[in-house]
C-alpha positions in Angstrom: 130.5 140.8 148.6 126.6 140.4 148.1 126.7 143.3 145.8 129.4 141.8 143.8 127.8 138.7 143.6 124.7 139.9 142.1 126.7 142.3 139.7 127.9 139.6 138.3 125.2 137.6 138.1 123.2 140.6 136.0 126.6 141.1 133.4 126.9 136.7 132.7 123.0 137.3 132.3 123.6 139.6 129.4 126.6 138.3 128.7 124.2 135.3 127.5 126.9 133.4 129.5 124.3 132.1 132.0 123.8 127.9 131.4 120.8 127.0 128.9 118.0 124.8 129.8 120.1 121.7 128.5 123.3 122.2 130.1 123.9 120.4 133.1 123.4 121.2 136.8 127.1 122.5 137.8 128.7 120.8 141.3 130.3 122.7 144.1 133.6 122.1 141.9 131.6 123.3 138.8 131.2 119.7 137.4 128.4 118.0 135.4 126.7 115.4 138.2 128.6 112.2 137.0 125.7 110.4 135.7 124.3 113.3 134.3 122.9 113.8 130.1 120.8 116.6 128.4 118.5 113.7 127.9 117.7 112.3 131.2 116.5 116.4 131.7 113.9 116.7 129.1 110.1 115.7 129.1 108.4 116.2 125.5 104.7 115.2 124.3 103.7 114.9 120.8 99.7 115.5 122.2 97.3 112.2 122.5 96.8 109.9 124.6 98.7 107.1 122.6 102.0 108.7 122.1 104.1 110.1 125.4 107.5 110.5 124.9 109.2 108.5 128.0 111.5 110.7 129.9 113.2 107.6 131.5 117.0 108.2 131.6 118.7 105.8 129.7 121.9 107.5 129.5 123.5 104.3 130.9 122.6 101.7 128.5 123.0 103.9 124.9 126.2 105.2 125.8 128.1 102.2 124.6 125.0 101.4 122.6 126.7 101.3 119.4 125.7 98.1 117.1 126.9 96.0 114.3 125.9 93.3 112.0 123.4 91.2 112.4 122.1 87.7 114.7 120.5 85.0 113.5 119.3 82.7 116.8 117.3 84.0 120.5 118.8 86.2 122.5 117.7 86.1 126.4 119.0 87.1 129.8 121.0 83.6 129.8 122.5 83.9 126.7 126.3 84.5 126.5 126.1 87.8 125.1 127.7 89.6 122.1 130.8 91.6 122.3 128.7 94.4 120.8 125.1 95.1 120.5 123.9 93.8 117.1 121.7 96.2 114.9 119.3 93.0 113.3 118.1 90.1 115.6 116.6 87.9 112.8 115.3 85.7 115.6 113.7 86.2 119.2 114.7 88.2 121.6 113.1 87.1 125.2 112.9 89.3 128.1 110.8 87.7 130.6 112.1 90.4 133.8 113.8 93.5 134.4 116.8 92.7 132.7 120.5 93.0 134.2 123.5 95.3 133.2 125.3 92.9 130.6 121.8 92.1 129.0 120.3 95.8 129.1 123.8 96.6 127.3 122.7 94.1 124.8 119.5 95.3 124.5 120.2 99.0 123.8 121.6 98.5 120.3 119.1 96.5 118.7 117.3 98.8 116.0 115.5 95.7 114.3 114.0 92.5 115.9 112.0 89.6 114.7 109.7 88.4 117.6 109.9 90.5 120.7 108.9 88.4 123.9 107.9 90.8 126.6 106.9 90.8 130.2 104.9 93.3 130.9 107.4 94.8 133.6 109.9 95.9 131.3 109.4 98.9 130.2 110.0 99.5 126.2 111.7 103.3 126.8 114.1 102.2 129.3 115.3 99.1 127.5 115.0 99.4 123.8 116.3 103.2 123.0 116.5 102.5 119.6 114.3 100.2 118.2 112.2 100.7 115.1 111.2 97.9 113.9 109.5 94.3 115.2 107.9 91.9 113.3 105.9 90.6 116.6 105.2 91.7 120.0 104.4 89.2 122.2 104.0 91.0 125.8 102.5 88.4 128.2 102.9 88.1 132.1 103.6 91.1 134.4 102.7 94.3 135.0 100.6 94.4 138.0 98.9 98.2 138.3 101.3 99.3 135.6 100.4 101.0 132.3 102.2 100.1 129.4 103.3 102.6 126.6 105.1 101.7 123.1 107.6 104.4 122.2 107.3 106.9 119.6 110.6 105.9 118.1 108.8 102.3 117.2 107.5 103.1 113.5 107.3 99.6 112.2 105.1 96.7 113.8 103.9 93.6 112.2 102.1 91.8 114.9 101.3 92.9 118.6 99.6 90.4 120.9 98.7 91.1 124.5 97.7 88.3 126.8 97.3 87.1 129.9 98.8 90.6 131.8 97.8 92.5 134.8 98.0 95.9 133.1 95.7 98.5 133.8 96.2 100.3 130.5 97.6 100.0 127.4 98.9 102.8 125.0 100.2 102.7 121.2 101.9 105.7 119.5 101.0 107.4 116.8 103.7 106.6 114.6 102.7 102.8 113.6 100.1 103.1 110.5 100.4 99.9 109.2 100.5 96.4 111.1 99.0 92.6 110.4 97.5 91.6 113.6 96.3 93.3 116.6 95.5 90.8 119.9 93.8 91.1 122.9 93.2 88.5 125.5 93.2 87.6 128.8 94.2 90.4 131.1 92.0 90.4 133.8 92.9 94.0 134.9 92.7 95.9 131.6 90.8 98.9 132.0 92.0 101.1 128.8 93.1 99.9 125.8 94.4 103.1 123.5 95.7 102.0 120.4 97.1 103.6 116.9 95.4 106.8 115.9 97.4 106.8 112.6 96.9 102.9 111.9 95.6 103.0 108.4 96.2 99.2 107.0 95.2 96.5 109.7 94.2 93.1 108.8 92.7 91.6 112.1 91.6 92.8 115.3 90.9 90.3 117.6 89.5 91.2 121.5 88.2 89.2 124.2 88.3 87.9 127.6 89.4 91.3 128.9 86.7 91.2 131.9 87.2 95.1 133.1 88.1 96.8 129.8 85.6 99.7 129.9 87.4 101.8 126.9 88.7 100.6 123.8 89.9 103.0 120.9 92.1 104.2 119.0 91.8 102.5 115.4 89.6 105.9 113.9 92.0 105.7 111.0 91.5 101.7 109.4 90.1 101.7 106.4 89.8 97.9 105.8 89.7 94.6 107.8 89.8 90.9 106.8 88.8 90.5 110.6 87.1 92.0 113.7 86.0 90.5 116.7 85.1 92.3 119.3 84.1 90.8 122.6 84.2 93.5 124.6 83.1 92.4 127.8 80.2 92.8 130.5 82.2 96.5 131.8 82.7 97.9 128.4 80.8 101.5 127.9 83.2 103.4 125.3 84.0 101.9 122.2 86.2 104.4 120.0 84.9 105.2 116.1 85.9 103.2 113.3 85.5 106.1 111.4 87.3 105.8 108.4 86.8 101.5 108.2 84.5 100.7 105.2 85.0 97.2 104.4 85.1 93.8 106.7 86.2 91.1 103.8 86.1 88.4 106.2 84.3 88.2 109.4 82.1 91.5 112.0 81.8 90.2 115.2 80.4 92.2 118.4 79.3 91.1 121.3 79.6 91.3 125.2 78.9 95.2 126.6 77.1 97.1 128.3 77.0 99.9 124.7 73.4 101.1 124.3 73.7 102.3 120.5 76.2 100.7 118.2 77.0 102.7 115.9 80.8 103.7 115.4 81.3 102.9 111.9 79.7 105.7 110.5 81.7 104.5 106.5 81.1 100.5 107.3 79.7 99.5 103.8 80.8 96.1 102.8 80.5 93.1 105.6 81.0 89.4 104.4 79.5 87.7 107.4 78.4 89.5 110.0 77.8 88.6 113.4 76.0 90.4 116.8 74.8 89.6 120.0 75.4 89.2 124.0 74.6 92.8 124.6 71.5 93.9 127.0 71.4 97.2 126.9 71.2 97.8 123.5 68.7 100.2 122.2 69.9 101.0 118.5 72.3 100.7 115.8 73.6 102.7 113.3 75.4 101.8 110.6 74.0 104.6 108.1 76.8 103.5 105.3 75.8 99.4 105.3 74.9 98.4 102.0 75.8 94.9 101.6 76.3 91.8 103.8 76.7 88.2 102.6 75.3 86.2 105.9 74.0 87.8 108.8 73.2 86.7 112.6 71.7 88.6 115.6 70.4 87.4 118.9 70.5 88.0 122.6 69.8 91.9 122.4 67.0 91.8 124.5 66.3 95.5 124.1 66.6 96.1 120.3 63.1 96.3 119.0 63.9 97.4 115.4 66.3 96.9 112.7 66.2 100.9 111.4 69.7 101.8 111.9 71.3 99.3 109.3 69.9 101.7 106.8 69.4 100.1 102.9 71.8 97.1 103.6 70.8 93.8 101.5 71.6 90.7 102.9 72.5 87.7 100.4 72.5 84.8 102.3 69.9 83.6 104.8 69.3 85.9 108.0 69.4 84.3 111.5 68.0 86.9 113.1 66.4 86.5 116.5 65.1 89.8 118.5 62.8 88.6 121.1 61.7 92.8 121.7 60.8 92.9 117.9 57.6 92.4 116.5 57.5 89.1 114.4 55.5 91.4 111.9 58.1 93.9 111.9 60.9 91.5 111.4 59.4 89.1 108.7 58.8 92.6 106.7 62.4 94.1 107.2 63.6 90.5 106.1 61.6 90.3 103.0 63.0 94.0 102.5 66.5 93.4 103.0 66.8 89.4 102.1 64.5 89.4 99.3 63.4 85.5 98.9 65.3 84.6 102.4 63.5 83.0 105.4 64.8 84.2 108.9 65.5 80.6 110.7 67.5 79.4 113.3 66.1 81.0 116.7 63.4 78.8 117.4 61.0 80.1 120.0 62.6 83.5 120.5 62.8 84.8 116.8 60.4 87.7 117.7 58.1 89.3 119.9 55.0 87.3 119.5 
């Protein structure tokens, strides 16, 4: 009986008769497993950190996930829900916990939404299978220990805030490259924050009160801000390259880490008002590219004792620029250098090293 067995075994195998990779583990009465979907039994990456493919099985909510039309108010767990998922929410949609069956049903339609209100505990691949589009993510509350991922299949993002989480990580896609405003603030356990390597158009960044946050990247591809704040925070070592960024119309502001060289914004040519400080350790910046700046303010860098790395940058307005580890000499000569006609003022009694 053995020998038949495995005789048969060897003619389905060139038979090509044997099941692929796809089709479903077969029963004892040679059944598919009842909640069973070629899904739910791949895994796939795209590579990079910001863009894993979930391989949550959400077989159960897109199989009646067809949609229609379109809804014009807020959805939420309390809502009386429609008979069929709608494709457009023009309005909000709250989800403020893991939602329940009539709910996720909702929920697994939707390919367009408005504002998106999001605990942090509900996981975007499990309960939004085929969104594309929001005009703002709001994810606040939640997610103690947890990372948070948004899904590949989310190509279109207006706004994303993040506050007041206990996430440990945070990671975009690569499929967003354009978006209006980019939030951080207030999550106390933040760690990583891995954002959108393909994010070309960007008009604020804003970061702070983020206590831990020890990496921050993933905006390599920006080519122009009206905004950027960074306050990175007293734990923050890696800050990811602005590479491609060359002009701030607006506002620069760093401050708060524990970076010894600044200098990830190797194209950074054009800064209106630019401003730098809270940060001990460092040593040097670079910004080999800088070439014009409107108004500019330094201070509280108690290691920086030169101003070589902001190349042939001239400064317009008046400097406030107050290095206690620079020589005064060495600082009124870069100033009459760079602000031609300009008096540094503002620092009182710790403008320079005496």
């Amino acid at each position: 009986m053995r020998n038949f067995l495995a005789l048969l075994v060897v003619l389905l195998g060139a038979a090509g008769c044997l099941p692929h990779l796809e089709d479903p583990p077969l029963t004892a009465t040679g059944e598919a497993p009842a909640n069973w979907s070629a899904s739910s039994s791949k895994s796939t990456t795209t590579g990079g950190e910001a863009d894993v493919k979930s391989t949550t099985d959400t077989s159960s909510a897109t199989s009646a996930a067809t949609c229609t039309g379109t809804y014009n108010g807020t959805l939420t767990e309390a809502s009386t829900q429609p008979t069929k998922p709608p494709c457009v929410v023009t309005g909000t949609v709250s989800v403020t916990k893991v939602p329940g069956t009539k709910f996720r049903a909702t929920l697994a339609g939707i390919q367009e939404i408005g504002i998106l209100g999001l605990n942090a505990d509900v996981d975007m691949s499990s309960y939004f299978p085929k969104l594309t589009k929001v005009g703002s993510l709001q994810v606040s509350g939640g997610g103690s220990g947890q990372s948070m991922q948004i899904p590949y299949w989310l190509t279109s993002l207006g706004k994303l805030s993040v506050f007041n989480t206990a996430l440990v990580s945070f990671n975009g896609n690569t499929a967003v490259v354009s978006a209006e405003t980019i939030a951080l603030s207030g999550n106390n356990f933040l760690t990583t924050f891995n954002g959108f390597p393909n994010l070309t158009v960007l008009t604020d960044l804003q970061v702070a009160n983020n206590p831990v946050l020890t990496d921050f990247n993933g905006f390599m591809s920006v080519q122009s801000l009206h905004q950027l704040s960074l306050d990175l925070g007293p734990k923050l070592t890696g800050l990811g390259s602005f590479s491609a960024l060359k002009t701030v119309t607006f506002d620069l502001t760093i401050t708060g880490s524990q970076m010894q060289v600044v200098g990830q914004f190797p194209q950074l040519t054009t800064v209106a008002s630019w401003s730098m400080g809270a940060m001990p350790e460092v040593t040097a910046l670079n910004f080999p590219s800088l070439t014009s700046v409107k108004s500019m303010a330094m201070g509280n860098m108690a290691k920086l004792a030169n101003l070589d790395g902001l190349g042939s940058v001239a400064v317009s307005g008046t400097p406030m620029i107050c290095l206690a580890a620079m020589p005064c000499a060495a600082l009124d000569a870069w100033v009459a250098q760079h602000a031609p006609g300009k008096t540094n003022s503002g620092c009182g009694a710790t403008t320079c090293k005496q």
